[in-house]
SEDOLUM-972207 format. One line per field, with one value per residue (C-alpha): x, y negated, z negated. Coordinates in steps of 0.001 Angstrom, whole numbers, m for minus. Layout:
# SEDOLUM-972207
xx [X	...]
yy [Y	...]
zz [Z	...]
END
This chain:
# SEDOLUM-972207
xx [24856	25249	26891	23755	21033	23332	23536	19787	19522	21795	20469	17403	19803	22105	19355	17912	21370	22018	18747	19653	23066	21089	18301	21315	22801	20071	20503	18437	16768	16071	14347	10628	10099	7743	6306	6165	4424	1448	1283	842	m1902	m3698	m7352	m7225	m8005	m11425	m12224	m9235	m11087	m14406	m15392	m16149	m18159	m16747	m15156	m12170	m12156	m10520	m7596	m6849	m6837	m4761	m1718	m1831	m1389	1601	3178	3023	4929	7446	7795	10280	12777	12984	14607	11501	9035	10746	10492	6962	6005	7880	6224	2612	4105	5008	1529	m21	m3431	m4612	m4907	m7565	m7136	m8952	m6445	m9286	m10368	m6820	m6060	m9265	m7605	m5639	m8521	m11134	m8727	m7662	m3787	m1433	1213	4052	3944	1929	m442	20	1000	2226	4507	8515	9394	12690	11510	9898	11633]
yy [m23479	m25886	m24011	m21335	m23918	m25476	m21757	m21499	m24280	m23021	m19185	m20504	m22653	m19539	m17038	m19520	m19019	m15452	m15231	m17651	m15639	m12578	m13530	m15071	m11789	m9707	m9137	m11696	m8929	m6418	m3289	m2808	229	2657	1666	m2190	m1578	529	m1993	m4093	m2164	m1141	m2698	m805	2285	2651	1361	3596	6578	6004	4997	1527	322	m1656	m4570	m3681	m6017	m9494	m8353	m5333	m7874	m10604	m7546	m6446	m10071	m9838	m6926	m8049	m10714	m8682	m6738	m8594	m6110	m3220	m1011	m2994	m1257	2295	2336	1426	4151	6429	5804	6237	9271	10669	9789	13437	14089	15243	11244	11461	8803	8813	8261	6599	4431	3049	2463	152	m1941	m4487	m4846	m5639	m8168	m9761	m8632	m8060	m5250	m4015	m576	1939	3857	7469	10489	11883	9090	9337	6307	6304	4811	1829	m1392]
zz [m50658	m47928	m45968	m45985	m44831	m41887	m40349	m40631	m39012	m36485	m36209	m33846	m31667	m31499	m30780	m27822	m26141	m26460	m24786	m22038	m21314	m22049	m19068	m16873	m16869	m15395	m11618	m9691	m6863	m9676	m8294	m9780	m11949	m11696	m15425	m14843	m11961	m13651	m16644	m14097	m11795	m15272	m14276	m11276	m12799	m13044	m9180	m8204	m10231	m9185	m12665	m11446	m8420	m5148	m5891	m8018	m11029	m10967	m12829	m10653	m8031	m10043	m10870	m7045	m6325	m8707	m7839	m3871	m4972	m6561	m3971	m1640	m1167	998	m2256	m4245	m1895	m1626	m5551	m5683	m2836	m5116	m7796	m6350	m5089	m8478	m10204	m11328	m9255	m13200	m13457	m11424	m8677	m5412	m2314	m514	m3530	m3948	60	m281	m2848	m1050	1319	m1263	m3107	301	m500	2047	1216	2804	1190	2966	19	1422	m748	2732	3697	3798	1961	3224	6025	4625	5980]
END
């Protein structure tokens, strides 16, 4: 019976460190993905639909903040120009309504919010 409570008492210590090695292990200059990046843009729905009026909420403005910050490398900002890209028109966003984004929240972004644009050619 001792033996059972010494590896509970050991399980949490154990679990800390597989997370540690676990977290260690992920590449440092991971590439965004398209889903992180719309959890992330979530509250800029209804200003990018037209549902709400001029300014886009705090939040929208708090994720874009985030996501510019995630966005450091050039692979980082072809995959989120991809992704935009990809969204269905059926979701209803308006192009002009998201370009106005980054001005509203005073966010500077190195991705160019264009349906139209090659994003291969994103530096």
């Amino acid at each position: 019976m001792g033996s059972k409570m010494s590896n509970r008492q050991l399980a949490p210590t154990v679990l800390f460190f597989l997370f540690i090695m676990f977290m260690s292990s992920s590449p440092v200059n991971s590439v965004i993905t398209c889903p992180e990046a719309l959890t992330i843009l979530v509250p800029c729905g209804p200003f990018a639909k037209g549902m709400a009026p001029p300014p886009p909420s705090k939040a929208c403005c708090s994720g874009l903040r985030t996501l510019a910050s995630k966005a450091v490398t050039r692979a980082d900002r072809i995959a989120l120009c991809n992704c935009y890209q990809k969204l269905p028109p059926s979701l209803g966003l308006k192009p002009d309504r998201v370009k106005a984004i980054p001005k509203y929240c005073k966010v500077k972004i190195s991705i160019p919010i264009d349906p139209k644009v090659n994003c291969n050619t994103i530096p």
